[in-house]
TORBABA-684941 format. One record per atom (N, C-alpha, C, O): residue in one letter; x, y, z. Coordinates in steps of 0.1 Angstrom, whole numbers, plus 5000, padded with zeros to 4 digits. Layout:
aXYZ...
This chain:
x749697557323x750897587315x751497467310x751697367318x751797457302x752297377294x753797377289x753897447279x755297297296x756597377297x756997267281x756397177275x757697307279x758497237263x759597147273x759997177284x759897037267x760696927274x761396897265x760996867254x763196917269x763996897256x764096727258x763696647267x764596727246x764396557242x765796507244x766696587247x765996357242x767196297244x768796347239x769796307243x768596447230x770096407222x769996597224x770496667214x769496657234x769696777240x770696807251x771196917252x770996717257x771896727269x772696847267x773096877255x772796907275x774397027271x775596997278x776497077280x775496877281x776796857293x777896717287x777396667277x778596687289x778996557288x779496507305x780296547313x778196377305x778196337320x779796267327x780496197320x780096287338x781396247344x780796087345x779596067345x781595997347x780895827351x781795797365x782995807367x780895777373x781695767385x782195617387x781395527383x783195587393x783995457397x783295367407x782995247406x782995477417x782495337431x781995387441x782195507443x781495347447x780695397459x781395467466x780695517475x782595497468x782895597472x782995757470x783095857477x782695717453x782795827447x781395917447x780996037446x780995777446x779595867443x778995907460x778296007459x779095857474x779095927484x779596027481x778796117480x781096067478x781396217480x780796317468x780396427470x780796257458x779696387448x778796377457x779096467465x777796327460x776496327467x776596457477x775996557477x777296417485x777696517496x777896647494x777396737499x778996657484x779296817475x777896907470x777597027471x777396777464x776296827455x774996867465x774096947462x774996807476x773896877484x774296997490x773697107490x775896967498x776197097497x775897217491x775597317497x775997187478x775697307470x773997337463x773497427456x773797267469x772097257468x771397327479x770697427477x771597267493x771097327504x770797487505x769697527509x771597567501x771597697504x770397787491x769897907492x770197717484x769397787473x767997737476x766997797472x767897637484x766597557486x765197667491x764297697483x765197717501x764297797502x764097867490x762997837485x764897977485x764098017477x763298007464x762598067456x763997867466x763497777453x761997737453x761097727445x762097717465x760397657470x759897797471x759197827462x760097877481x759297957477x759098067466x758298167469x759498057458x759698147443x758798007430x758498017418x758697907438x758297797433x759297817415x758697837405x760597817416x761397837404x761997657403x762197597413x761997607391x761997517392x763597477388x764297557381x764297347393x765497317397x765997257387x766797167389x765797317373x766297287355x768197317355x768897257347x768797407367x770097367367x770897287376x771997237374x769897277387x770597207396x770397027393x771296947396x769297007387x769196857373x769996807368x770296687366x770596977361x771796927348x772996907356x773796817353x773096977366x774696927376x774196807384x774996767391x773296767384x772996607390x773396537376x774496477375x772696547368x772496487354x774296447352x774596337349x775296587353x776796607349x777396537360x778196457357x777096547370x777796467383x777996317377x779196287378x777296237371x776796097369x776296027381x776395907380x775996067390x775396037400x773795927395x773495817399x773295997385x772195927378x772395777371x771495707366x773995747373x774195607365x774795537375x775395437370x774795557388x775295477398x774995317396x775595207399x773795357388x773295207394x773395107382x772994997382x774295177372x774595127360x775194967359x776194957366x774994897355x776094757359x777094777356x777294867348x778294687364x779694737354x780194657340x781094697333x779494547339x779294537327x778994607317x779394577306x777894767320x777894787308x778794947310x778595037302x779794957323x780495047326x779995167337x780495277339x778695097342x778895137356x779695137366x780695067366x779295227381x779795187393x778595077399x779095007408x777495047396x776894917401x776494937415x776194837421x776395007419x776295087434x775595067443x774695147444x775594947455x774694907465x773595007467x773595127465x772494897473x771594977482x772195087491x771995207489x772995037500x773395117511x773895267504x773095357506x774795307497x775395367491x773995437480x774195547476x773095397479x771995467473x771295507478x770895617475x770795447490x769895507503x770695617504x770095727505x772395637506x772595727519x772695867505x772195977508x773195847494x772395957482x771396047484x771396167485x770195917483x769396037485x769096077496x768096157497x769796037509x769296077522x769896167524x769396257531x771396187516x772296337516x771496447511x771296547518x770596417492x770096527487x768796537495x768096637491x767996457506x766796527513x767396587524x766696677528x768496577529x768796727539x768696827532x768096927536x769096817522x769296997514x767897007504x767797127500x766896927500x766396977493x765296867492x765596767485x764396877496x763496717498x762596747483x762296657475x762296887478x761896847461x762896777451x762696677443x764296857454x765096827442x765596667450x765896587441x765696627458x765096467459x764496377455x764996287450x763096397458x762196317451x762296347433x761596287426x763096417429x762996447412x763496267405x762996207396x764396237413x764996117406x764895987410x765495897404x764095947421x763495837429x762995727416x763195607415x762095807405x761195717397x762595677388x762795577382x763395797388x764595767374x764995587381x765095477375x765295607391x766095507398x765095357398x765595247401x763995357396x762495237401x763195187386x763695077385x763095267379x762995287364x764195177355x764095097346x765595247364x766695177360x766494997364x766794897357x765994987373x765594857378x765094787368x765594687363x763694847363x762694767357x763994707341x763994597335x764994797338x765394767326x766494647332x766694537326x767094667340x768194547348x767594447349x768194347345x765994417354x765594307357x764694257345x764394137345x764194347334x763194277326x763594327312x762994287302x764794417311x765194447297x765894327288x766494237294x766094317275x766594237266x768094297270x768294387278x768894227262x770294277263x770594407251x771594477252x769494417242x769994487231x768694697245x768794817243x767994647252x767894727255x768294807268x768294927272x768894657274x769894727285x770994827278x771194947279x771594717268x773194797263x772594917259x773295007264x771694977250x771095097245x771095207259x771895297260x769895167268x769495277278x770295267288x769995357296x771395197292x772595237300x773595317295x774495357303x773695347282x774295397279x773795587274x774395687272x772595547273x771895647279x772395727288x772795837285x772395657303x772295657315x773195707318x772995797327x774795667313x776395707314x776395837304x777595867302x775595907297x775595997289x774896107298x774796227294x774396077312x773496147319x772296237315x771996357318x771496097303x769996137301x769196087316x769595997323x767996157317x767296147330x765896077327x765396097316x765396017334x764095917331x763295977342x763696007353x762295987338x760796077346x759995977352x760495887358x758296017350x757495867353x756495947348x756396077348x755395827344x754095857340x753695747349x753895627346x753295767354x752895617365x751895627372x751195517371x751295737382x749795717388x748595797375x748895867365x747395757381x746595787371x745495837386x745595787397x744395947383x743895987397x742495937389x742195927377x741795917399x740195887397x739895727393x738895697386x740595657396x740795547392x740195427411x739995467423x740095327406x739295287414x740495287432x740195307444x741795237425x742795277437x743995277427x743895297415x745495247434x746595307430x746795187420x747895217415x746395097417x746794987406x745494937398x745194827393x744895067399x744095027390x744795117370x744295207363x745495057369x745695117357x745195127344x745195027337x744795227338x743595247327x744695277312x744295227301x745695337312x746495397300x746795237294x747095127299x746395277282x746495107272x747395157261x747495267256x747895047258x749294977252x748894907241x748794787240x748494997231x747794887218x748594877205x748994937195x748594737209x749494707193x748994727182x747794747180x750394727170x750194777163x750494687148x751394607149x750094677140x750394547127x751594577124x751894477117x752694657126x753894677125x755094587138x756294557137x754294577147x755094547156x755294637170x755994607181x754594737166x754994867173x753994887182x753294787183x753695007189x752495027200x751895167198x752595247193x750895187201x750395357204x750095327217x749495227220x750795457226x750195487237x749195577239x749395687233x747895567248x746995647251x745995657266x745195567269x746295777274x745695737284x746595857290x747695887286x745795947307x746396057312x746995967321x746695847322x748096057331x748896027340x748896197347x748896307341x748796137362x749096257374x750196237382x750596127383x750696307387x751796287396x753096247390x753696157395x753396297383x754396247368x755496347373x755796447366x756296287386x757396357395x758596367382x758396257377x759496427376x760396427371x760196447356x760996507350x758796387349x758596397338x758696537329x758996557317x758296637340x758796817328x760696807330x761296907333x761296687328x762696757335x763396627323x764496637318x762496537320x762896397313x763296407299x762896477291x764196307300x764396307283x764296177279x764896147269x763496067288x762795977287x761695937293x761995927305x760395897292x759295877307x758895787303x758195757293x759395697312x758895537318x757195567320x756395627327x757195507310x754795507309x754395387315x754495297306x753595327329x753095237330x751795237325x750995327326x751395077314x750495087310x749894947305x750694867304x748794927304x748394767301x748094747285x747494817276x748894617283x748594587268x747294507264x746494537273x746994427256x745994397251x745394287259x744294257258x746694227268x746094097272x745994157294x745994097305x746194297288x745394357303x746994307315x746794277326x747794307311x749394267321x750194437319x749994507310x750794457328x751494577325x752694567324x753394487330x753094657314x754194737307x754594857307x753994957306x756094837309x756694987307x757395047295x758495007291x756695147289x757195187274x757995307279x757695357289x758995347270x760195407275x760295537261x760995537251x759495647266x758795757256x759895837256x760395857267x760495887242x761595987244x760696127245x759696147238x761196227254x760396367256x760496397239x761296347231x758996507238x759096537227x758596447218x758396477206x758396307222x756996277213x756396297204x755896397209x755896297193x754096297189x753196267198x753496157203x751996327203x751496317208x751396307223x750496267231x752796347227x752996357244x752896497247x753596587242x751996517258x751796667267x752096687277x751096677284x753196707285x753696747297x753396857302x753896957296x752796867311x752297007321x752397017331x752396917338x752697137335x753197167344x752097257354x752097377355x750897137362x750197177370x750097147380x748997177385x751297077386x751597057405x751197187414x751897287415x750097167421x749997277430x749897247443x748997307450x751097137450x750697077463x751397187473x752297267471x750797167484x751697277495x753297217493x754297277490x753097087496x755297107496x755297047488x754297017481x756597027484x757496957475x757097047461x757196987450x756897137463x756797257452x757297267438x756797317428x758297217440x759197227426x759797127421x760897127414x758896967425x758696877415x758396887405x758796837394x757596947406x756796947391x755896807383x755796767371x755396767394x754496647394x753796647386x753496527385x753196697378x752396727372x751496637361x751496517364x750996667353x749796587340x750796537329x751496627325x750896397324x751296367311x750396297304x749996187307x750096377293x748796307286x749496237273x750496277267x748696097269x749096017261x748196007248x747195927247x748596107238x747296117230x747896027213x748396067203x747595897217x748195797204x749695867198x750095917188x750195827213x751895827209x752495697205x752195597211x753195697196x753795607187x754695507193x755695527186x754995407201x756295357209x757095267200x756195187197x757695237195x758195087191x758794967202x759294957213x758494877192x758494757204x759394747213x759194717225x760794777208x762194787213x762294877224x763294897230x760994937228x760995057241x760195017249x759995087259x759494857244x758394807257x759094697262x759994627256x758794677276x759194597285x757994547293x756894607294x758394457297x756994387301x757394357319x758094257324x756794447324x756894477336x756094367349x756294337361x755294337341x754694237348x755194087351x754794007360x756194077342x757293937351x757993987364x758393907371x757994107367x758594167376x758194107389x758994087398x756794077389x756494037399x755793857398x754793797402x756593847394x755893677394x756893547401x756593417401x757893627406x758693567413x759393647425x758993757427x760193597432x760593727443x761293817434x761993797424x760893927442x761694047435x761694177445x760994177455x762694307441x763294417450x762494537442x762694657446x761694517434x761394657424x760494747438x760594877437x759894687447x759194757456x759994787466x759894907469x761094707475x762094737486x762694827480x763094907489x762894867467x763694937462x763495057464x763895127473x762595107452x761495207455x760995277466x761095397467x760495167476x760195207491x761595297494x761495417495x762895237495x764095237503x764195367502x764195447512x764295417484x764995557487x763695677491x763995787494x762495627490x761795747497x761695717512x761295807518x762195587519x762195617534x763695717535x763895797545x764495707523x765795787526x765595937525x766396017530x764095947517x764296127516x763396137526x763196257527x762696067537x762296107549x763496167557x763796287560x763995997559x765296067564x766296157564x766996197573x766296187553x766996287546x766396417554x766996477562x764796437549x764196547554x764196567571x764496677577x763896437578x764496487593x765496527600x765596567611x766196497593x767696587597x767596697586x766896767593x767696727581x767696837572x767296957585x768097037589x765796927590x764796977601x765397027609x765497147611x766096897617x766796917628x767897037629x767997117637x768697007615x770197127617x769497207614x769297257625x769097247609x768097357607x767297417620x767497537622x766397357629x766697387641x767697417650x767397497658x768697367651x769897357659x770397527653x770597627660x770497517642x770797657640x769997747644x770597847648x769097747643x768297867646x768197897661x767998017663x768297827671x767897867685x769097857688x769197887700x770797817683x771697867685x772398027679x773498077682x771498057672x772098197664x770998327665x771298447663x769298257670x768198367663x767198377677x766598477681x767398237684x766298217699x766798307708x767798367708x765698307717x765698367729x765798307741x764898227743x766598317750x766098187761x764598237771x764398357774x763798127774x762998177781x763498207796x764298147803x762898297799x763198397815x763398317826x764198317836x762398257821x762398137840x763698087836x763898027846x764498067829x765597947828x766797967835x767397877841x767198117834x768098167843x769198137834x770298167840x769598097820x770298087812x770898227802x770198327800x771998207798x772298337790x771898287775x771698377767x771898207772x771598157754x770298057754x769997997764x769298037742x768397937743x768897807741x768097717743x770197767736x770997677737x771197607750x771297477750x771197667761x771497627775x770497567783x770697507794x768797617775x768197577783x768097457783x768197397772x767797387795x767697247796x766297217791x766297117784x765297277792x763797207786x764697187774x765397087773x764697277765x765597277753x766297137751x765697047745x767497127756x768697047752x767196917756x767296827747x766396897763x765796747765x764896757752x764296647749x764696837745x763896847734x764496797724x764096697718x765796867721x766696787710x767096657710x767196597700x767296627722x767596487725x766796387721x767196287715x765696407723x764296347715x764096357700x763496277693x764696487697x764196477680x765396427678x765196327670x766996437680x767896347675x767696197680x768296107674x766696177692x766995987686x766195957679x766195847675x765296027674x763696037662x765196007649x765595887651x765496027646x766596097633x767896027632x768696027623x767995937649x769295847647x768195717643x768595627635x766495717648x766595597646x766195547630x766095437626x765895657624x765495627613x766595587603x766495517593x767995687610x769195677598x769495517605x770195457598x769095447615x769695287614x768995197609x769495087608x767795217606x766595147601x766895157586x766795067577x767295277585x767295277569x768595177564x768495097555x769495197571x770495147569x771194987573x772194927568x770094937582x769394797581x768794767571x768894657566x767894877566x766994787551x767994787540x768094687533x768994887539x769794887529x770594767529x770894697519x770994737542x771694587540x770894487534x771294427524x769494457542x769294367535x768494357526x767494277527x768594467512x768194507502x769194427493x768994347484x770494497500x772094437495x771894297493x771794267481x771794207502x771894047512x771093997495x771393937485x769794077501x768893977484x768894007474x768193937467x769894147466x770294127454x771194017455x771193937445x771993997463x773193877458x772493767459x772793677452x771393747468x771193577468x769293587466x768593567476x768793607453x767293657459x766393507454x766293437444x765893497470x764793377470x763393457476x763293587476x762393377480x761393427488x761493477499x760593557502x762393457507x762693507519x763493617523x763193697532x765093637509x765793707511x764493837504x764693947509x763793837499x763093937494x762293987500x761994107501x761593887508x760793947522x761494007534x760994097541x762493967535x762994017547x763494157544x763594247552x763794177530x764094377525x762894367527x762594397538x761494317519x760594427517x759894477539x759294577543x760194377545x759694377558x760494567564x759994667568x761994547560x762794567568x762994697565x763294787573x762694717548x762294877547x760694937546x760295047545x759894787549x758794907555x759494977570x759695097570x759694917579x760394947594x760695087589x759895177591x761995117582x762595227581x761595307572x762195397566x760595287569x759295347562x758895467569x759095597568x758195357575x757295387586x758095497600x757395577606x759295477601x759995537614x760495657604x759995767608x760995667596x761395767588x760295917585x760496037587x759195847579x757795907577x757595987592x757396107591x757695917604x757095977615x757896047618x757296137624x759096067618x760496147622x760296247616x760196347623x760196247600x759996377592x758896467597x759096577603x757996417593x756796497601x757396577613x757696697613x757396457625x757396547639x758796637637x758796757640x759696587634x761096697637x760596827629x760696937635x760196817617x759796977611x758497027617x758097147615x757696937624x756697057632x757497057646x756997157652x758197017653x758697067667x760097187660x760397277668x760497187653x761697287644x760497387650x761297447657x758997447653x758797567656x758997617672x759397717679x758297437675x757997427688x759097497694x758897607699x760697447694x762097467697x762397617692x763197677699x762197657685x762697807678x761797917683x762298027685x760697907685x760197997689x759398137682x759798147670x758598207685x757798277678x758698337666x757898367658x759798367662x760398417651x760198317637x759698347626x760698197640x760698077635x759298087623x759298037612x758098157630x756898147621x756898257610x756098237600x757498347609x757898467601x757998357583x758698267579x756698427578x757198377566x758098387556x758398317547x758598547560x759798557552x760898437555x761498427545x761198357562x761898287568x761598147562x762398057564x760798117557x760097967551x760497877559x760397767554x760897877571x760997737574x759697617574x759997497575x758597637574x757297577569x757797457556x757297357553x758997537551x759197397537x759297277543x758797167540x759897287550x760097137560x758897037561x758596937555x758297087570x757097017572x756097037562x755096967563x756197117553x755397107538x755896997530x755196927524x757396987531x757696867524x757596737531x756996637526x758096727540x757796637550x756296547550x756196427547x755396637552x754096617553x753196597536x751996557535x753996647525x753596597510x754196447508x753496347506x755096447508x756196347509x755396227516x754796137510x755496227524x755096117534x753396047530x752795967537x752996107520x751696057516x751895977507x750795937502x752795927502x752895897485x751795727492x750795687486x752095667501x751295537506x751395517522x752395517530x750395497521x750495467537x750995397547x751195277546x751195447556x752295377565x751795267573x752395177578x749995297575x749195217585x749895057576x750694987581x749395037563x749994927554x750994867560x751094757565x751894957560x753094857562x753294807574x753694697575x753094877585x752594807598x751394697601x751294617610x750594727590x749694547595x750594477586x750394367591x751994457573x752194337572x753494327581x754094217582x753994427586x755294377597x754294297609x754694187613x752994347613x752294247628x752194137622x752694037626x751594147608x750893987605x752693907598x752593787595x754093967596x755093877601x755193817612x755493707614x754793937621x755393887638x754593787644x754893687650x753693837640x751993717648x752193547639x752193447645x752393547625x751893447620x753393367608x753393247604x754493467606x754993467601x754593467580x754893397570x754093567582x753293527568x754193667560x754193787565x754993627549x755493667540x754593827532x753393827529x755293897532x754594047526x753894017509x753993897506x753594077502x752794097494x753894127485x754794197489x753694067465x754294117462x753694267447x753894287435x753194317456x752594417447x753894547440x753794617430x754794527448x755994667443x755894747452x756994777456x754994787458x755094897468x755094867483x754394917492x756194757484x756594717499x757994657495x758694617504
């Protein structure tokens, strides 16, 4: 199936611009609020989250990270981690929808001209949404990138080449295309939906995270001009956060997702369980096997929200002062909260059965989204990774890699 993607100058909203991190904490919070309660049936109706976007999109939540120079709120890590750790309690799809918008914003802060920052932030404060065209499948591994970037005697580019996993892209009214130009370095061209020659489909069929809509963006000699390419590969030729970054907010929608789990558990064997017989208890609340169970999945869930919130500081620490070190020590510090986050999600949405008990499996009930997302989610790269370069800090002190995805 193939969905129609309205293009930039479609919006139906006029976006709110938020002031400061405080503000944008409390939209955040509202906004899952009002997210949470529709989530099940979203996933499982697999109906996809085209309004709940546009009230992200209207919130301005999407321009947090705007500079205030060009009339953003400019919005720490910390304060962006705990974003999206609010919208993965309520909804670990409509979460991950804007992770790439956010990688995205970066690439133009750190490698855009001034005539293209001022342009796409203003975009940004207009609450247009940026997608991704970014992995490609069948490819030798995850950076091996094939979609080419060919100039053009005008000055301009055609893009051509498929992309999978294109999280946000059916929802975009811009898609960040990673792609290699002629001298083989990568670039990001910045495609308005609706194109010539762009196909967005809508063929995600993963067990969780349902109503991403991840799906196929094919690049059949779409037209770019130069003023929409950025050259992404200085990005990494010195220290840089585009990967702590990245990493940060999907260890946040872990986190997000294990507590999501948890109250989600807590409710259910306080309002639906049974207590078991031997326990001598009147509620499944009282049982003590019980209460030592939770105790375990809440320090699973406290340790991930301090971990996270350690990397966010010193995510913070090396935007203000970024050398080799200040950038290793984020990328070290949100693998940590990676890696503990990833494991938390997982176990707290498969013990949510253990704790609840045979009702809990009733599929009219979906709690399975949990650990469907949890368990999709948590694949995007592996965690064994980031654990051999935290040993090989500890053992040798040898600085992480600067590929982006640490």
């Amino acid at each position: 199936m193939t969905a129609p993607v309205p293009g930039p100058a479609t919006a139906p909203f006029t976006a709110h611009v938020i002031a400061d991190d405080a503000e944008a904490l409390a939209v955040a919070a509202a906004l899952a609020d009002e997210f949470r309660p529709g989530a099940s049936a979203r996933d499982a109706e697999r109906r996809l989250p085209r309004e709940e976007l546009d009230r992200l999109s209207a919130s301005g939540l999407l321009a947090v990270t705007v500079p205030a120079e060009h009339g953003g709120a400019d919005v720490g890590a910390q304060t962006l981690a705990e974003i999206f750790r609010l919208l993965g309690t309520a909804d670990g799809s409509l979460a991950q929808i804007p992770q790439s918008h956010f990688a995205y914003v970066q690439v133009i802060r750190r490698q855009g001209t001034e005539e293209q920052r001022k342009f796409f932030f203003a975009e940004l404060l207009a609450g247009r949404r940026f997608g991704n065209a970014q992995s490609e499948a069948g490819t030798r591994h995850v950076q091996d990138i094939r979609t080419r970037l060919e100039p053009q005697p005008d000055g301009s580019y055609v893009l051509k080449g498929v992309k999978h996993y294109s999280t946000g892209a059916l929802f975009a009214d811009w898609i960040p295309v990673l792609a290699r130009a002629a001298d083989d370095k990568l670039h990001v061209a910045y495609v308005p939906a609706g194109a010539p020659g762009l196909t967005v489909t809508d063929d995600w069929d993963g067990l969780g995270q349902r109503t991403t809509a991840s799906g196929t963006v094919r690049l059949d000699a779409v037209p770019v001009p130069g003023s929409r390419v950025l050259p992404h590969h200085l990005t990494f030729e010195g220290p840089q956060l585009h990967g702590a970054v990245a990493q940060l907010l999907h260890a946040a929608i872990d986190a997000g997702l294990a507590a999501g789990a948890l109250a989600q558990a807590a409710e259910f064997v306080r309002t639906k369980s049974r207590p078991w017989f031997e326990s001598g208890v009147e509620t499944a609340a009282e049982d003590p096997l019980l209460i030592q169970r939770f105790g375990e999945l809440s320090l699973q869930v406290r340790a991930s929200e301090a971990l996270l919130r350690e990397a966010s500081r010193a995510v913070d620490v090396a935007q203000t002062d970024l050398t080799d070190d200040t950038a290793a020590e984020a990328s070290l510090a949100v693998a940590a909260a990676k890696v503990q986050a990833a494991q938390a999600a997982v176990e707290v949405a498969s013990a949510l059965f253990e704790v609840s008990g045979t009702r809990s499996a009733l599929d009219s009930l979906n709690l399975d989204r949990h650990w469907r997302d949890a368990r999709t989610h948590t694949l995007h790269d592996p965690a064994r990774w980031k654990i051999q370069h935290l040993g090989r800090h500890a053992l040798s002190g040898a600085k992480p890699p600067r590929h982006g995805l640490l």
